[in-house]
LUMFILO-172230 format. One record per residue (C-alpha): residue number from 1; y, x, z. Coordinates in Angstrom, 1 decimal, padded with zeros to 4 digits. Layout:
+-----+--------+--------+--------+
:   n :      y :      x :      z :
+-----+--------+--------+--------+
: NUM :      Y :      X :      Z :
...
+-----+--------+--------+--------+
REM end
This chain:
+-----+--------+--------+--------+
:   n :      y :      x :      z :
+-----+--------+--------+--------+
:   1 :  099.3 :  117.0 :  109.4 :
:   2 :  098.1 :  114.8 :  106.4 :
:   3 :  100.4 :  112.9 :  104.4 :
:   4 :  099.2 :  109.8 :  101.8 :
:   5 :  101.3 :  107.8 :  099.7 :
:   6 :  100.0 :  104.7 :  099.8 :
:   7 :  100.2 :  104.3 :  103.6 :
:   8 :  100.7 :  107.6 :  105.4 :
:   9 :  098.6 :  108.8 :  107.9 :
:  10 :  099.2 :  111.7 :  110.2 :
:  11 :  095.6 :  113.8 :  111.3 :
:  12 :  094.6 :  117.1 :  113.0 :
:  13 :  091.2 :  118.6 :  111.8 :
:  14 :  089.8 :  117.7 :  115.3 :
:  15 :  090.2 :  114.0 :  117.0 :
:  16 :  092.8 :  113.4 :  119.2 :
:  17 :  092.7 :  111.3 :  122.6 :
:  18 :  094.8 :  108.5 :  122.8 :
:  19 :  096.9 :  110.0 :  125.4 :
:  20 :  097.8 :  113.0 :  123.0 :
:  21 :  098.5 :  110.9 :  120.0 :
:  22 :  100.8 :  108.6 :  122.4 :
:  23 :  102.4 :  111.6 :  123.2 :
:  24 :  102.8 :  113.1 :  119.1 :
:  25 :  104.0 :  109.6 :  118.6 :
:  26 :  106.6 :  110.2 :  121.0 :
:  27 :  107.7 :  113.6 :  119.4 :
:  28 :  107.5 :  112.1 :  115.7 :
:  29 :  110.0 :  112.4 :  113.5 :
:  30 :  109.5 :  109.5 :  110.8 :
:  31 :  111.0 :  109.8 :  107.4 :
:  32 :  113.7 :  107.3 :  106.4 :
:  33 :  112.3 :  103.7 :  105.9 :
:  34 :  108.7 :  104.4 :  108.2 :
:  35 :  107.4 :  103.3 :  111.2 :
:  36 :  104.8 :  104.3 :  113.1 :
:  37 :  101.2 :  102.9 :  115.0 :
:  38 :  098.1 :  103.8 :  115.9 :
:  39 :  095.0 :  102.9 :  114.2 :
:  40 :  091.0 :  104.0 :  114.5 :
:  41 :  092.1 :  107.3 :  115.7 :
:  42 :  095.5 :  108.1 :  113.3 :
:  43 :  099.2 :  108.2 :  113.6 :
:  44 :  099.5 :  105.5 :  110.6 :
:  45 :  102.9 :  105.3 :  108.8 :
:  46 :  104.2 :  102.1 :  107.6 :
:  47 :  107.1 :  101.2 :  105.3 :
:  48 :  109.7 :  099.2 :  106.4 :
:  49 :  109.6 :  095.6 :  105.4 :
:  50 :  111.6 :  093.7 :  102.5 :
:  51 :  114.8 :  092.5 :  102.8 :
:  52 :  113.7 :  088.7 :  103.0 :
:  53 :  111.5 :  089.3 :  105.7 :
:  54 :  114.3 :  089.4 :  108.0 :
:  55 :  115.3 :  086.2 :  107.3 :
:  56 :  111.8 :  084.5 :  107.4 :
:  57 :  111.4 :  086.6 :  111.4 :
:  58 :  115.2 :  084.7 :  112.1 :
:  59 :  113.5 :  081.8 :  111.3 :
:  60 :  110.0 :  081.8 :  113.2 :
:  61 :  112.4 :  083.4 :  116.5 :
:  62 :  114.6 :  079.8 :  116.1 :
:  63 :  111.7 :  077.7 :  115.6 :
:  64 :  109.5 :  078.9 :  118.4 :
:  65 :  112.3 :  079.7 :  121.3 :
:  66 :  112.6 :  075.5 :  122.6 :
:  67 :  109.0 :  076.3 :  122.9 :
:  68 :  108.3 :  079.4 :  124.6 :
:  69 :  106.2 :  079.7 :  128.0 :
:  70 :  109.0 :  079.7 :  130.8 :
:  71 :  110.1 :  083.3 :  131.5 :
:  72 :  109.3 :  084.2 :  127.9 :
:  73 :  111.4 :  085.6 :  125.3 :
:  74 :  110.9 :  086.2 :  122.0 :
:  75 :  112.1 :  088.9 :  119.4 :
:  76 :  111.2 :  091.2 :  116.3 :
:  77 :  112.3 :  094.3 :  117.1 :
:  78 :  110.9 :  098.1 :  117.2 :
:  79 :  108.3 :  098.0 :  120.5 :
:  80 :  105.3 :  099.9 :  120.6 :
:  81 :  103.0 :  098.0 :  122.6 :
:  82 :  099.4 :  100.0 :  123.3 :
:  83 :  095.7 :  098.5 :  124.1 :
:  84 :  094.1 :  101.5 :  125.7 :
:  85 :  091.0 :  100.0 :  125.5 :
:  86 :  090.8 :  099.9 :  122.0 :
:  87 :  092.9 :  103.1 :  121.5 :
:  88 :  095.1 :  101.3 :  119.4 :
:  89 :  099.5 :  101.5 :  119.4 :
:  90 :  101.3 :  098.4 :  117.6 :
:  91 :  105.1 :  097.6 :  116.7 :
:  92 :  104.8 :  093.9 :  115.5 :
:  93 :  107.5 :  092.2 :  113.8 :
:  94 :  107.2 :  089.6 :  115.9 :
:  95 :  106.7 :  089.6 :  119.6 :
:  96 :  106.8 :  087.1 :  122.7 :
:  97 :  106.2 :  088.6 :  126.8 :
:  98 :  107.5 :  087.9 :  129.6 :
:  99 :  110.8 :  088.9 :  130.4 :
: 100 :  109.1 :  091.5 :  133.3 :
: 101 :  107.4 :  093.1 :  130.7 :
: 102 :  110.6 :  094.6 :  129.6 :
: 103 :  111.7 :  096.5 :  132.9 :
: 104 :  110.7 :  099.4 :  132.2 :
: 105 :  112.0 :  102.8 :  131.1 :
: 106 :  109.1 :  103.7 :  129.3 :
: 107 :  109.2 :  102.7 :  126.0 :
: 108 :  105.0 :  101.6 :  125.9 :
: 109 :  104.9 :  098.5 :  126.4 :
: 110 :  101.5 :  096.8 :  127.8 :
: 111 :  099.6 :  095.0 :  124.8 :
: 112 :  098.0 :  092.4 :  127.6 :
: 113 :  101.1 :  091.0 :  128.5 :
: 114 :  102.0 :  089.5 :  125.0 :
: 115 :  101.6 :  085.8 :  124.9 :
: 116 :  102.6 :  085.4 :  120.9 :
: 117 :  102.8 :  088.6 :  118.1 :
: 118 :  103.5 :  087.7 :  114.2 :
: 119 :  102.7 :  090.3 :  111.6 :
: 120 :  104.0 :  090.3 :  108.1 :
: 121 :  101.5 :  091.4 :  105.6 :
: 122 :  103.2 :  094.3 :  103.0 :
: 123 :  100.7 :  095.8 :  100.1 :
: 124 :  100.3 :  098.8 :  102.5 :
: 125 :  099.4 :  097.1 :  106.0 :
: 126 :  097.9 :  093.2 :  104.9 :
: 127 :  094.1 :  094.9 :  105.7 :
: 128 :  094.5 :  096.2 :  109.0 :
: 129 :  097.0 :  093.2 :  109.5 :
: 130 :  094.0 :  091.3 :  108.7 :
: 131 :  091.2 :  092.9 :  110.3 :
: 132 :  092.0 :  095.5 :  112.7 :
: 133 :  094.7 :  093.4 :  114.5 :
: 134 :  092.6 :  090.7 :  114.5 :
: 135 :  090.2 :  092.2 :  116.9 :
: 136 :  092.7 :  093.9 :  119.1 :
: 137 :  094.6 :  091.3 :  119.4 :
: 138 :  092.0 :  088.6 :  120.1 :
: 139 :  090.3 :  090.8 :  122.8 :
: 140 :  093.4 :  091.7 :  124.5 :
: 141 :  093.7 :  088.3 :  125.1 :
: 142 :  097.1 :  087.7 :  123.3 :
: 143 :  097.0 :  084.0 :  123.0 :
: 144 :  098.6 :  083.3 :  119.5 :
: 145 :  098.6 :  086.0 :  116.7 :
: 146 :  100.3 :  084.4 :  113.9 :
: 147 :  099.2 :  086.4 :  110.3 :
: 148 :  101.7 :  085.2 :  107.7 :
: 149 :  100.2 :  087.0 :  104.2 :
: 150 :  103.8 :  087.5 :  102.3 :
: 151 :  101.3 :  088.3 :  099.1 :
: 152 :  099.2 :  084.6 :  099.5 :
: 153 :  102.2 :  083.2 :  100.6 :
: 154 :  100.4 :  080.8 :  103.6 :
: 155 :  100.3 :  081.5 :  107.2 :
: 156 :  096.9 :  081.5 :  109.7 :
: 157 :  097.2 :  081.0 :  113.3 :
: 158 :  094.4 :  083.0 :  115.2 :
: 159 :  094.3 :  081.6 :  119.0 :
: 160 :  091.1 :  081.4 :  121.6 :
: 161 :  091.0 :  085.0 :  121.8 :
: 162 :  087.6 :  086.6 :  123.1 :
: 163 :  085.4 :  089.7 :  123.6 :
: 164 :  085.2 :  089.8 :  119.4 :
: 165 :  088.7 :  088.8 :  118.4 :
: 166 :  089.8 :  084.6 :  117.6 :
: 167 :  087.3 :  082.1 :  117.7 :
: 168 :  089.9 :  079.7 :  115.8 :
: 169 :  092.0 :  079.9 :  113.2 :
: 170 :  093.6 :  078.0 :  110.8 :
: 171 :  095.5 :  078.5 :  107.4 :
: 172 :  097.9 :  076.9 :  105.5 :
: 173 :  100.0 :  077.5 :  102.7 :
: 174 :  103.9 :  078.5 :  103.0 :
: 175 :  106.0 :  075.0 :  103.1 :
: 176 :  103.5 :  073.1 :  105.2 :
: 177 :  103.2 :  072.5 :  108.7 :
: 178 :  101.1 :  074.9 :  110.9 :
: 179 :  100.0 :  073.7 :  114.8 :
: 180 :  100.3 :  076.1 :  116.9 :
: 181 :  098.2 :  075.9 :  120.3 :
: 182 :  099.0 :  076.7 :  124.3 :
: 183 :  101.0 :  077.7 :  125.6 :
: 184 :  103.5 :  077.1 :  123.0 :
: 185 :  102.0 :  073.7 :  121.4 :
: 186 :  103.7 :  073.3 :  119.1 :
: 187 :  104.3 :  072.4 :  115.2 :
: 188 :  105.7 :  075.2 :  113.4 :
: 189 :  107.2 :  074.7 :  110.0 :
: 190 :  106.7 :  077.0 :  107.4 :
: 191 :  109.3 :  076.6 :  104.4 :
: 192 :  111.7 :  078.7 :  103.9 :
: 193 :  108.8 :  081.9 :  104.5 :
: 194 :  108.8 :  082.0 :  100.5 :
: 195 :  109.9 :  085.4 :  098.5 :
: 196 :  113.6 :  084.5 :  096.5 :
: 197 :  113.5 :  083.6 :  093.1 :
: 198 :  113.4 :  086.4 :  091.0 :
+-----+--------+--------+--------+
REM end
């Protein structure tokens, strides 16, 4: 087991399937303030978020429930959704399913079924937020995957997924409107997603 400081992976000497890191996932132990996915082949451990994150999740949850598909909910919360075709395991901050995708007592949860993820970028996860994720996301067919970069302050909306990812996108900065396509089409606002005043 390999340990970094910056972001912490977890590796054997030999590669792993997916099965059998789903299953050390399972059997982790994570020190206190870590969470773990997988990504290209690793147990990656990520440090919990800042304090105002939590209120700029409270307020994309509010803003997008009116507008959720029917059935839908929405919720940040610690679910480890998996893509076996990319051999990839994420917990997003933000996620929208169907309510059915909940009944379950396992506790994978089926990336396809997603119809809206957020991530919040921190200094250790903003590059696979922003390239990995991208991909995965977009080829799973998850319709909206909303990037807000906490260190650019300004939000992109990825949507058309395909074979290679998002064929659209579009940025703008925190404090501005941001359209959101189907199915939630809407307009989401954006202030308040700003770091306190130090």
């Amino acid at each position: 087991m390999t340990l970094m400081t910056e972001r912490p992976t977890i590796s054997g000497t030999e590669p792993r399937s997916f099965e059998a890191l789903l299953a050390d996932l399972d059997e982790l132990v994570l020190p206190d303030g870590y969470r773990a996915e997988i990504i290209r082949g690793s147990i990656v451990l990520s440090p919990w978020s800042k304090g105002y994150y939590h209120r700029v999740m409270g307020l994309i949850c509010d803003r997008l429930r009116p507008h959720l598909p029917q059935g839908h909910d929405i919720s940040g919360g610690p679910f480890l959704y998996v893509f076996p075709g990319d051999e990839r395991a994420y917990g997003p901050d933000i996620h929208a399913a169907h309510e059915q995708t909940f009944e379950t007592t396992s506790n994978r949860l089926d990336g396809e079924a997603l119809s809206f993820v957020a991530e919040l970028t921190s200094s250790s996860t903003r590059d696979d937020d922003l390239t990995d994720k991208v991909v995965v996301y977009g080829r799973a067919g998850v319709p909206i995957y909303l990037l807000l970069d906490m260190q650019e302050e300004q939000a992109t909306v990825f949507s058309t997924p395909s074979a290679k990812g998002y064929e659209s996108r579009c940025t703008r900065p925190f404090g501005e409107e941001l359209p959101l396509p189907a199915p939630f089409d809407c307009i989401l606002d954006t202030t308040g997603f700003q770091a306190p005043e130090k």
